[in-house]
N, CA, C and O atoms as a GROMACS GRO file, in nm:
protein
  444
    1UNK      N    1   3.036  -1.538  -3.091
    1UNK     CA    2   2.899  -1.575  -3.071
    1UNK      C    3   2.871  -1.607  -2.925
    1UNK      O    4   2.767  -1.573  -2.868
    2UNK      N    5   2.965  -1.671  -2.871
    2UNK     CA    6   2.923  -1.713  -2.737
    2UNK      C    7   2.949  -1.635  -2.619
    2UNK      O    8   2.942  -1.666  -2.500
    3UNK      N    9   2.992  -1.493  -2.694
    3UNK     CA   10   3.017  -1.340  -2.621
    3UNK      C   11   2.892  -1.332  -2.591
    3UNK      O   12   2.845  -1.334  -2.477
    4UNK      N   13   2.826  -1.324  -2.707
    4UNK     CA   14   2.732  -1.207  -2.728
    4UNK      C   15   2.599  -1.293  -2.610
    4UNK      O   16   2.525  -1.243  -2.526
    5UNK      N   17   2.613  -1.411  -2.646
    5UNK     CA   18   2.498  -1.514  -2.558
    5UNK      C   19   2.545  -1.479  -2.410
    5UNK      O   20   2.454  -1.476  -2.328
    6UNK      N   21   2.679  -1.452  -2.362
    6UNK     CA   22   2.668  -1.464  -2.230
    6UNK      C   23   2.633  -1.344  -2.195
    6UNK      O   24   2.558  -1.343  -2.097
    7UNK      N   25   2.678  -1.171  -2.266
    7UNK     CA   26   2.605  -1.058  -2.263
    7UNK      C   27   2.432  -1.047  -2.199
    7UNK      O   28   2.384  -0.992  -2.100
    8UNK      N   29   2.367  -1.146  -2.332
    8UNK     CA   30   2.258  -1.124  -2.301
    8UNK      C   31   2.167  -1.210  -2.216
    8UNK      O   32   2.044  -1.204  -2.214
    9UNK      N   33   2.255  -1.302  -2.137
    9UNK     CA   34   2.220  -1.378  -2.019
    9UNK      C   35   2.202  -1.275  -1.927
    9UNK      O   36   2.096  -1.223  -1.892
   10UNK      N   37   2.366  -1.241  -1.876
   10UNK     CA   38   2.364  -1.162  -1.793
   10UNK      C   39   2.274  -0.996  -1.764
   10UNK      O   40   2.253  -0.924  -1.666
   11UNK      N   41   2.244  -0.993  -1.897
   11UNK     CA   42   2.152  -0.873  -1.942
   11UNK      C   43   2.018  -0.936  -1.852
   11UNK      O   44   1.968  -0.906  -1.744
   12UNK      N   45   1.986  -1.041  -1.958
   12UNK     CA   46   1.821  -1.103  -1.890
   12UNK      C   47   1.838  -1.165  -1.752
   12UNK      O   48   1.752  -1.235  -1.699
   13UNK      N   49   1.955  -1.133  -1.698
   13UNK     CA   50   1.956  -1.164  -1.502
   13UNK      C   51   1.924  -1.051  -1.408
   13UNK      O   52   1.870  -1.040  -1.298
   14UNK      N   53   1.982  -0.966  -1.501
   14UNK     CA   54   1.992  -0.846  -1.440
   14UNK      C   55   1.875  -0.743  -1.437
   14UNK      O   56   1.857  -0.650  -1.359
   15UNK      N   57   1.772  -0.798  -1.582
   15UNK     CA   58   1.664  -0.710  -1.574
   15UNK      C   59   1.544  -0.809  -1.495
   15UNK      O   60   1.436  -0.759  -1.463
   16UNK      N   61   1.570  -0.927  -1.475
   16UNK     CA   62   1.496  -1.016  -1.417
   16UNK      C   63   1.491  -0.963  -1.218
   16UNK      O   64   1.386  -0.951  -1.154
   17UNK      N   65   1.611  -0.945  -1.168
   17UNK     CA   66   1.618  -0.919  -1.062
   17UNK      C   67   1.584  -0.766  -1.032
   17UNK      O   68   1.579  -0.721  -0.918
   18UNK      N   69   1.560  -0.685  -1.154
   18UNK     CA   70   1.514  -0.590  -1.093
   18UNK      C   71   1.370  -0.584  -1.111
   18UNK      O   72   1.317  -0.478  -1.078
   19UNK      N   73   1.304  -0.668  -1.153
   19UNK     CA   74   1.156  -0.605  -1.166
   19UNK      C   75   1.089  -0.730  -0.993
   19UNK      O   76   1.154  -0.828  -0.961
   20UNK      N   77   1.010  -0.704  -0.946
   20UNK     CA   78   0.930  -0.732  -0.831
   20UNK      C   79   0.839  -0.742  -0.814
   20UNK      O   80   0.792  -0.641  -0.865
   21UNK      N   81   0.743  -0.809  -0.764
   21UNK     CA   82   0.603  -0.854  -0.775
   21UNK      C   83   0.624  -0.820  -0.586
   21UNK      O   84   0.718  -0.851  -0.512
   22UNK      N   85   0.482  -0.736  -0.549
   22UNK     CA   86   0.502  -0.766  -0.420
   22UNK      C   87   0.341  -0.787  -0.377
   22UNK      O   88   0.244  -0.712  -0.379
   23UNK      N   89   0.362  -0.946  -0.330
   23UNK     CA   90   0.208  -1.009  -0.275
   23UNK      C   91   0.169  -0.925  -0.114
   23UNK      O   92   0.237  -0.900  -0.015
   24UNK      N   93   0.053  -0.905  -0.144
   24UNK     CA   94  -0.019  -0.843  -0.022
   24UNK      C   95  -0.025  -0.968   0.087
   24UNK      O   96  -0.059  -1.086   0.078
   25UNK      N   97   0.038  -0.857   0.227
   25UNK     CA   98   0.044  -0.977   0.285
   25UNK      C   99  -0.048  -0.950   0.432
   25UNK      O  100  -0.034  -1.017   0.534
   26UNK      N  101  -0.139  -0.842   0.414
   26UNK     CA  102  -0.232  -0.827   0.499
   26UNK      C  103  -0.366  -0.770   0.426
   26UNK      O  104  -0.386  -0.732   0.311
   27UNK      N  105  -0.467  -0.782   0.567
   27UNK     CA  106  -0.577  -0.772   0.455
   27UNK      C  107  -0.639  -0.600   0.400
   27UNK      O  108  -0.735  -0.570   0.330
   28UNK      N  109  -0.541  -0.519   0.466
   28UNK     CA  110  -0.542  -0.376   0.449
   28UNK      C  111  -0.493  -0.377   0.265
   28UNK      O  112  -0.579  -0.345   0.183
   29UNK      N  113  -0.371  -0.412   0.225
   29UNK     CA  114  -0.344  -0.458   0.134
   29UNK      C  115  -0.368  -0.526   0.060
   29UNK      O  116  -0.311  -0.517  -0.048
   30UNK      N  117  -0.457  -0.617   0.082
   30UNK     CA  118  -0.536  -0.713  -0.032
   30UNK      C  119  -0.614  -0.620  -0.084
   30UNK      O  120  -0.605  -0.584  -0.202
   31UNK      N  121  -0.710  -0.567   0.011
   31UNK     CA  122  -0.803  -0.440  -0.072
   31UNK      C  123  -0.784  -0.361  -0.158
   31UNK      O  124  -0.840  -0.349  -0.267
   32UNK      N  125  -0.663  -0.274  -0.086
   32UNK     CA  126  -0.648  -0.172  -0.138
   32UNK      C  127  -0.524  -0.120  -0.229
   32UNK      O  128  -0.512  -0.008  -0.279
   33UNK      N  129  -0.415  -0.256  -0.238
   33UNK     CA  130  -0.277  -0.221  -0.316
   33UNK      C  131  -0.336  -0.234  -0.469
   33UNK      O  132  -0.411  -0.326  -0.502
   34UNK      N  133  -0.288  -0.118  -0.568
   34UNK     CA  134  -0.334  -0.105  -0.681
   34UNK      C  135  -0.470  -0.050  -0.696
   34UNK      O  136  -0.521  -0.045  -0.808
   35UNK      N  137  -0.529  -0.009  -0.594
   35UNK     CA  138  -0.653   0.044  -0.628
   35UNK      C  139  -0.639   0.231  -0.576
   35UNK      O  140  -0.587   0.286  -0.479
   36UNK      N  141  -0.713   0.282  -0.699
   36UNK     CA  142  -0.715   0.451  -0.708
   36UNK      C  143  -0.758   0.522  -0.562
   36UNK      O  144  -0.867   0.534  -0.507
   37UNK      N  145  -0.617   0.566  -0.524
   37UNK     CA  146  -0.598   0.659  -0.425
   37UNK      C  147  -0.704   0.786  -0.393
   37UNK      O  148  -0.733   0.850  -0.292
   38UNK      N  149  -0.749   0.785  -0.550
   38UNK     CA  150  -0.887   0.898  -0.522
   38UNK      C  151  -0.987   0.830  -0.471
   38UNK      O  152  -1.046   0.899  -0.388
   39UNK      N  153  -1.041   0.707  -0.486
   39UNK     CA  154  -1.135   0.628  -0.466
   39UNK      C  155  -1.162   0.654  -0.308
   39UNK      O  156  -1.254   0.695  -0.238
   40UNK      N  157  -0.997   0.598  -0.287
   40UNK     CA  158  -0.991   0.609  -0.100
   40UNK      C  159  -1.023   0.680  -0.006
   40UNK      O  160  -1.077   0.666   0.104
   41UNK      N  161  -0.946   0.827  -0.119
   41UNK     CA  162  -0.989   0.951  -0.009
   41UNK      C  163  -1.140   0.996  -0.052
   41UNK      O  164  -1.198   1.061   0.035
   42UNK      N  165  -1.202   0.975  -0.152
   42UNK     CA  166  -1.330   0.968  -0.150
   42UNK      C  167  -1.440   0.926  -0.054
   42UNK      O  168  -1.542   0.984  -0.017
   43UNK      N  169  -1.379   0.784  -0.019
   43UNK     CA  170  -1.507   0.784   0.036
   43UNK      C  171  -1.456   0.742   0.164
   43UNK      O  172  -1.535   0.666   0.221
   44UNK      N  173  -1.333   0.770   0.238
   44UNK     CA  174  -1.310   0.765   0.372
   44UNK      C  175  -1.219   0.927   0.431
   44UNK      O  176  -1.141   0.945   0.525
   45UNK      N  177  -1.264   1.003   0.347
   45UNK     CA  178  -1.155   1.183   0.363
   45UNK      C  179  -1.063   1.190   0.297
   45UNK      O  180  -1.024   1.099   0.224
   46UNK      N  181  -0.992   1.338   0.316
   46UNK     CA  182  -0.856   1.378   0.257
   46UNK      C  183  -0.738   1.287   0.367
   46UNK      O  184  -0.760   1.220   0.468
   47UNK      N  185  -0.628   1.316   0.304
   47UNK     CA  186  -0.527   1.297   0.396
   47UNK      C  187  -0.469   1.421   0.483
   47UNK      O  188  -0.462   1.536   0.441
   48UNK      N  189  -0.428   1.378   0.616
   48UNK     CA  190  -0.402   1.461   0.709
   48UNK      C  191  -0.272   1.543   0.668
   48UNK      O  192  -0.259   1.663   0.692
   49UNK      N  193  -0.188   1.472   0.610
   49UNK     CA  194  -0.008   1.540   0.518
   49UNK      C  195   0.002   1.433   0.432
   49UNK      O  196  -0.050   1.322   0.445
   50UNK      N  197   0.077   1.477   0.336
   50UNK     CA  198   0.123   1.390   0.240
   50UNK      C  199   0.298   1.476   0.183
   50UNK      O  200   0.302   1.598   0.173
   51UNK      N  201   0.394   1.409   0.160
   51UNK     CA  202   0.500   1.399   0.108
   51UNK      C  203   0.565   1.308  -0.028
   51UNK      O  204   0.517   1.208  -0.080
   52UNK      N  205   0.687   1.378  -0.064
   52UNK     CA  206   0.686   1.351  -0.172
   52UNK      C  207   0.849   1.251  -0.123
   52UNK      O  208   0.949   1.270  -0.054
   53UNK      N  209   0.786   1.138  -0.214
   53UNK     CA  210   0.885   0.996  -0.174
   53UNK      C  211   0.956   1.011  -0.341
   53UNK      O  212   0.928   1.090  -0.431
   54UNK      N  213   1.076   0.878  -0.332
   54UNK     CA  214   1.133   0.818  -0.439
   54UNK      C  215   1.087   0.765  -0.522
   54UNK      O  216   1.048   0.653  -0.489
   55UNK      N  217   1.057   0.805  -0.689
   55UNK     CA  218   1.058   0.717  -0.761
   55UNK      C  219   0.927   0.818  -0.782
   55UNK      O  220   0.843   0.739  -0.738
   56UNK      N  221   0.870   0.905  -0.809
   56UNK     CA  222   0.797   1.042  -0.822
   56UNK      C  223   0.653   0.957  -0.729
   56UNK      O  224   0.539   0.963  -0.774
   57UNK      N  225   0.681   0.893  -0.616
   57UNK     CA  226   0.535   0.812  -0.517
   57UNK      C  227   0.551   0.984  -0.432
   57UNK      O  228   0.633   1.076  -0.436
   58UNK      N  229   0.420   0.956  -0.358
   58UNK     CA  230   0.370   1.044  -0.273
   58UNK      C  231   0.349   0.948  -0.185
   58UNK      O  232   0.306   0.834  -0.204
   59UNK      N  233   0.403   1.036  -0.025
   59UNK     CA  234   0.343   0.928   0.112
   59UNK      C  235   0.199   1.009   0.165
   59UNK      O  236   0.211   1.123   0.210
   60UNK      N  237   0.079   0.953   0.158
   60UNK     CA  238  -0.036   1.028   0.186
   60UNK      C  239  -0.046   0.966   0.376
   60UNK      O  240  -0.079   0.850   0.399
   61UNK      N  241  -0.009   1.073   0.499
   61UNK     CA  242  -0.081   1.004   0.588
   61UNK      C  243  -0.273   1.014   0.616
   61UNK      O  244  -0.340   1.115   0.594
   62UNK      N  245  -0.309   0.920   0.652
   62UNK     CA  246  -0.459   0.964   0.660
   62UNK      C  247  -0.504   0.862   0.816
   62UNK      O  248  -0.461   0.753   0.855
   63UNK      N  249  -0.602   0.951   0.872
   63UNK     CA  250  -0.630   0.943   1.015
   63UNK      C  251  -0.834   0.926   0.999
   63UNK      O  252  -0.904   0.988   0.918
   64UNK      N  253  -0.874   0.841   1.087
   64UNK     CA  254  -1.047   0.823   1.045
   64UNK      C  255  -1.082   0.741   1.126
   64UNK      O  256  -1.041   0.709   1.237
   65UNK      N  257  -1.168   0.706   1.060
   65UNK     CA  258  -1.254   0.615   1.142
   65UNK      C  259  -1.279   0.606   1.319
   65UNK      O  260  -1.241   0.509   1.386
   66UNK      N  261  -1.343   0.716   1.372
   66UNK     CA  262  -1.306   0.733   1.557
   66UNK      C  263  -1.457   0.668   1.528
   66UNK      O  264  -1.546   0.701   1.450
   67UNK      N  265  -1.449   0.581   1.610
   67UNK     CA  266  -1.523   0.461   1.725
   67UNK      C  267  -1.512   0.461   1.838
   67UNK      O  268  -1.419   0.397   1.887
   68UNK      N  269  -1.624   0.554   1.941
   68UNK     CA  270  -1.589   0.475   2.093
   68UNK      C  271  -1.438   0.530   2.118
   68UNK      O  272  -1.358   0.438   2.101
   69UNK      N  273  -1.389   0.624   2.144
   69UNK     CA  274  -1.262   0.632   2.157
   69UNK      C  275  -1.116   0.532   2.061
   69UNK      O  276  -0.998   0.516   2.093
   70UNK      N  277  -1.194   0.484   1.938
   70UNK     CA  278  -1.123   0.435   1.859
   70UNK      C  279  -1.063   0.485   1.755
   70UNK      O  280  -1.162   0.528   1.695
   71UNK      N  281  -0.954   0.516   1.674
   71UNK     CA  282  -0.920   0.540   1.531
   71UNK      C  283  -0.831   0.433   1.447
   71UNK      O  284  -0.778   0.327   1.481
   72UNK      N  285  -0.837   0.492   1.345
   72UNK     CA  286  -0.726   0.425   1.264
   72UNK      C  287  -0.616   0.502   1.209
   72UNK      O  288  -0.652   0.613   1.168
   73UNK      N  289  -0.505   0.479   1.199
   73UNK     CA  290  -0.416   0.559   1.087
   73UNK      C  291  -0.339   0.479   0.980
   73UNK      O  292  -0.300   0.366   1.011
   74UNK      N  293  -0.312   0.531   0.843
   74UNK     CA  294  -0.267   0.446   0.765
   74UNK      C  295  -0.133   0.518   0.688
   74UNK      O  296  -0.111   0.624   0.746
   75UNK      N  297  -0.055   0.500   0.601
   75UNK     CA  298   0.005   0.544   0.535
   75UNK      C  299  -0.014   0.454   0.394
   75UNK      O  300  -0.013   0.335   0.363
   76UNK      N  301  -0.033   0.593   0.323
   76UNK     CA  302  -0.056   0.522   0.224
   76UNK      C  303   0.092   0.594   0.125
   76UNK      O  304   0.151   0.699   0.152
   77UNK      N  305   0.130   0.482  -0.014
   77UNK     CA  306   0.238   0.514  -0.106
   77UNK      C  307   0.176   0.535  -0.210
   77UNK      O  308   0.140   0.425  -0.253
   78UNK      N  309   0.140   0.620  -0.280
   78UNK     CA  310   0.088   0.610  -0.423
   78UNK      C  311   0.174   0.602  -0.562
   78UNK      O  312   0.289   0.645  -0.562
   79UNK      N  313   0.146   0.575  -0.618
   79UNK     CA  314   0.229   0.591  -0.779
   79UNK      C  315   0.176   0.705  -0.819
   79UNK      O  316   0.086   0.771  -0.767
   80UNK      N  317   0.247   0.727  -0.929
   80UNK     CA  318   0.261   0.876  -0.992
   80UNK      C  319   0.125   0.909  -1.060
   80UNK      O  320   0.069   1.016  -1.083
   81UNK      N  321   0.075   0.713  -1.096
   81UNK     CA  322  -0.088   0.753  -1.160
   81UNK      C  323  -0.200   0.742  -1.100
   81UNK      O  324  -0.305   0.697  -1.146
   82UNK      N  325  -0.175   0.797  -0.963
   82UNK     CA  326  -0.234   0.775  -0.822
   82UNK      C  327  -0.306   0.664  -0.794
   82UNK      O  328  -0.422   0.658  -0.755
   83UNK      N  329  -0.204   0.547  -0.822
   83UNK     CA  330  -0.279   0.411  -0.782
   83UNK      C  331  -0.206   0.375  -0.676
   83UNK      O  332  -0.084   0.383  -0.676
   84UNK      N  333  -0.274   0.333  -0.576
   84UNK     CA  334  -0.169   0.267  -0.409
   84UNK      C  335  -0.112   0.159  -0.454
   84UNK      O  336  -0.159   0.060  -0.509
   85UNK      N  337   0.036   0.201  -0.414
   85UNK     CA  338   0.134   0.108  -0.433
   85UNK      C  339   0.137  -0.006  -0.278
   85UNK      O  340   0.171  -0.124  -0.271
   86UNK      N  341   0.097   0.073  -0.188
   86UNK     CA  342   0.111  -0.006  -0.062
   86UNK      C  343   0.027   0.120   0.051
   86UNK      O  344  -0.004   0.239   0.042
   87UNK      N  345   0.014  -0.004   0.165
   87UNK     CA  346  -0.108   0.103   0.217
   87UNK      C  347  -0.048   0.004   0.355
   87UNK      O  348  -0.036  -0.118   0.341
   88UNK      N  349  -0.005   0.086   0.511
   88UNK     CA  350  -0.016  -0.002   0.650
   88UNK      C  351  -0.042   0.099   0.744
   88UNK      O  352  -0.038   0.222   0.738
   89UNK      N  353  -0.073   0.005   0.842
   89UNK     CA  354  -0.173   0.052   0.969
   89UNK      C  355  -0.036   0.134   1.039
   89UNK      O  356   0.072   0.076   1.056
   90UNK      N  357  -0.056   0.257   1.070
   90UNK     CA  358   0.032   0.313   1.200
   90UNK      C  359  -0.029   0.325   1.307
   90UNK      O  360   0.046   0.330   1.405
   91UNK      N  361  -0.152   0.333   1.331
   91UNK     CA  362  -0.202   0.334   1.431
   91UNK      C  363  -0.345   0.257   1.432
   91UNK      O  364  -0.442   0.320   1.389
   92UNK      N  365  -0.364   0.135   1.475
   92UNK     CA  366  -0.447   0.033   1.464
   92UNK      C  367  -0.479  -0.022   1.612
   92UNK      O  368  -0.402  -0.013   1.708
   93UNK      N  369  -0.631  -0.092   1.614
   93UNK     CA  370  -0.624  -0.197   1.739
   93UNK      C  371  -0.661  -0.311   1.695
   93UNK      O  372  -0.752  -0.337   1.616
   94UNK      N  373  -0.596  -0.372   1.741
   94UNK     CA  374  -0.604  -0.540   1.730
   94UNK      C  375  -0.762  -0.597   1.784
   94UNK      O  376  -0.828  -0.560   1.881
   95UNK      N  377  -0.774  -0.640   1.740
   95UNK     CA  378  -0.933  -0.732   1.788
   95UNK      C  379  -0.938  -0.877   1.906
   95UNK      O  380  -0.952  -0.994   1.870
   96UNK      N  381  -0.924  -0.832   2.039
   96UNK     CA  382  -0.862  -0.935   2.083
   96UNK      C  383  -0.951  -1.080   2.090
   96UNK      O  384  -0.913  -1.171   2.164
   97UNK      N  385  -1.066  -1.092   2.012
   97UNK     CA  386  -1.074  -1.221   2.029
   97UNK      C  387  -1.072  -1.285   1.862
   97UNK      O  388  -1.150  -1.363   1.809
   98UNK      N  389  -0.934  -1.209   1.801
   98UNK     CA  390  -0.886  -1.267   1.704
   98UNK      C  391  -0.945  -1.203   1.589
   98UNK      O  392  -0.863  -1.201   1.497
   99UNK      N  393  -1.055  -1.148   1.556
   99UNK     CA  394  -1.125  -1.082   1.425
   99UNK      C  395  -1.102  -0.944   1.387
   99UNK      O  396  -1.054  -0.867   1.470
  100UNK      N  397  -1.135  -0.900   1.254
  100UNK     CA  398  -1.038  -0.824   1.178
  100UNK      C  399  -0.977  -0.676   1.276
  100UNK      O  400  -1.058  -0.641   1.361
  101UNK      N  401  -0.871  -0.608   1.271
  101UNK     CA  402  -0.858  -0.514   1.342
  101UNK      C  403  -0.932  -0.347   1.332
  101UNK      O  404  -0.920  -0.315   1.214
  102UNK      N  405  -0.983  -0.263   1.390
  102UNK     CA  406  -1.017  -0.137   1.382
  102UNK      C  407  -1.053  -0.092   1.253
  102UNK      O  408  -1.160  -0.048   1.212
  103UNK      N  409  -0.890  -0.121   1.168
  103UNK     CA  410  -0.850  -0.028   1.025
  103UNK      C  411  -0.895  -0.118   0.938
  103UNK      O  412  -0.916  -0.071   0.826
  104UNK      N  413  -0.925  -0.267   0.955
  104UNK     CA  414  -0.973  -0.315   0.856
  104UNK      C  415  -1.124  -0.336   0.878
  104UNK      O  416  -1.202  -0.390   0.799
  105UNK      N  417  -1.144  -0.296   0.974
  105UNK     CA  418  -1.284  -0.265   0.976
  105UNK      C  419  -1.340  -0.153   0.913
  105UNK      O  420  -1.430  -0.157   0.829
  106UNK      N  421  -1.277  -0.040   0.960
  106UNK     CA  422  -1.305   0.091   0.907
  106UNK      C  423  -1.285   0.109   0.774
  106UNK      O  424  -1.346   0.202   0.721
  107UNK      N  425  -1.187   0.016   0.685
  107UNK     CA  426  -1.160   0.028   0.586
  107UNK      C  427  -1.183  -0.096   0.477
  107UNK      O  428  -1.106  -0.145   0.395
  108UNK      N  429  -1.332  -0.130   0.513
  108UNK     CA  430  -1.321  -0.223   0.427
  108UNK      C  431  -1.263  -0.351   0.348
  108UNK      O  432  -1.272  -0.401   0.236
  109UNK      N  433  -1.187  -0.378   0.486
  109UNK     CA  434  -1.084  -0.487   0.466
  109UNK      C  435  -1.118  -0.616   0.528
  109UNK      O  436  -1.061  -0.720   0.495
  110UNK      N  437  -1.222  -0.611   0.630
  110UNK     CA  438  -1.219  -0.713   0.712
  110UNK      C  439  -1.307  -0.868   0.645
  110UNK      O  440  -1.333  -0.972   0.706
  111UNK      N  441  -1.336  -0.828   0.487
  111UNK     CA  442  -1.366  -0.999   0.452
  111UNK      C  443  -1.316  -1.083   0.334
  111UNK      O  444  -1.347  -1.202   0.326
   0.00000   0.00000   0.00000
């Protein structure tokens, strides 16, 4: 009996450490992690390339928003049921008197 209990400890440790919660920790990501990848390219374009990642995700890059000699670039990860798993700035400008940057401007992130 006290096999079988430590089995299914170690069972429920093991499936415990693999599952992950991952909190958005910018505001590109607050918006947009879990929300439909079609939505995105809807109403800000297609993506410029996209590739095929681990775990059947797609990496979508996408390039927009020119301001004034400004853009943004993002990479986005989608899931297989094209919902963004994670979304960050590759090419961004900072706002130097502290308020939201370029991409979260351009993208609906900045409130």
């Amino acid at each position: 009996m006290s096999y079988r209990i430590a089995v299914m400890t170690l069972c429920a440790a093991a499936l415990t450490a693999c599952s992950t919660t991952s909190t958005p920790s910018n505001p590109l990501q607050k918006r947009w992690n879990g929300e439909q990848a079609g939505a995105f390219f809807a109403a800000y374009g297609p993506p410029n390339s996209d590739r095929s990642a681990a775990g059947g995700t797609t990496v979508y890059n996408w390039r927009g928003g020119f301001v004034r000699g400004r853009s943004c670039a993002v990479e986005l990860t989608v899931a297989p049921d094209y919902t963004i798993k994670t979304i960050r700035a590759t090419a961004d400008r900072i706002d130097p008197n502290g308020g939201p940057s370029h991409c979260e401007t351009v993208l609906d992130a900045d409130s």
